[in-house]
N, C-alpha and C positions, 0 to 999 in steps of 0.2 A: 276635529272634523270641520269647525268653522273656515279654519285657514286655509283647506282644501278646498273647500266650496268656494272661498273667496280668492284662491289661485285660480281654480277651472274659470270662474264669472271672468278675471282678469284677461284669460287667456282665448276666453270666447269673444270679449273685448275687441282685442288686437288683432283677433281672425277677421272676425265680421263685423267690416267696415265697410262703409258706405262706397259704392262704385264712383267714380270721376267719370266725365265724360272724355270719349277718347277720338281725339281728332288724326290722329294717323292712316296708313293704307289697314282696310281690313283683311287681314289676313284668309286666305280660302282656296283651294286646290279648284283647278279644272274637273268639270262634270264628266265622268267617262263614259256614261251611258250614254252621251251624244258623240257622234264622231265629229274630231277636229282635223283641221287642217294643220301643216305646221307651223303655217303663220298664227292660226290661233292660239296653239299650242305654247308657243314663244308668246304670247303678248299676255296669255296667264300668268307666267313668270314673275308682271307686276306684284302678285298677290299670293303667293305661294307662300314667301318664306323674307325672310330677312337677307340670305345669299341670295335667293334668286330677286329677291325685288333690286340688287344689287347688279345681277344680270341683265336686267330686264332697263335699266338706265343705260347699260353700257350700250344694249341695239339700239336704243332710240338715239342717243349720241352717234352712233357709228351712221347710223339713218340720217341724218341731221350733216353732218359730214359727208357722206356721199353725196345729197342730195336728190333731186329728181332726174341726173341723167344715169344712175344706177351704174355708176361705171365709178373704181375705186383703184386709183394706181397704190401698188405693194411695189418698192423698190428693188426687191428679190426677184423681182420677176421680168425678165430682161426677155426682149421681143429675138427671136433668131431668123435671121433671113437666107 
């Protein structure tokens, strides 16, 4: 019975351990019971998820890339006169 007792102490050991502190994004869903816009919507994205905070780099890159005259030429897309 000893050896049990000194596997389970072992195994509680290895469970409960001490927290680190954690310098990352904190992870956390939009609040739904307020209404968002879909800008808001998207800029939660940060904090969602590990895809979406992956998401949420690529708009601010594409934002950042545009720029402030909000105009983004796609070479697909050819003017017809």
């Amino acid at each position: 019975m000893a050896a049990s007792s000194s596997a389970s102490e072992a195994a509680k050991a290895a469970v409960f351990v001490q927290s680190e502190a954690y310098e990352g994004t904190r992870i956390s869903g939009p609040d739904f019971n307020n209404p968002h816009s879909l800008q808001d919507l998207l800029k939660s994205y940060e904090t969602i998820g590990f895809q979406a905070n992956g998401l949420a780099r690529a708009i601010e890159l594409i934002d950042k890339m545009v720029g402030p005259t909000r105009s983004l030429f796609l070479p697909n897309e050819v003017e017809r006169s």
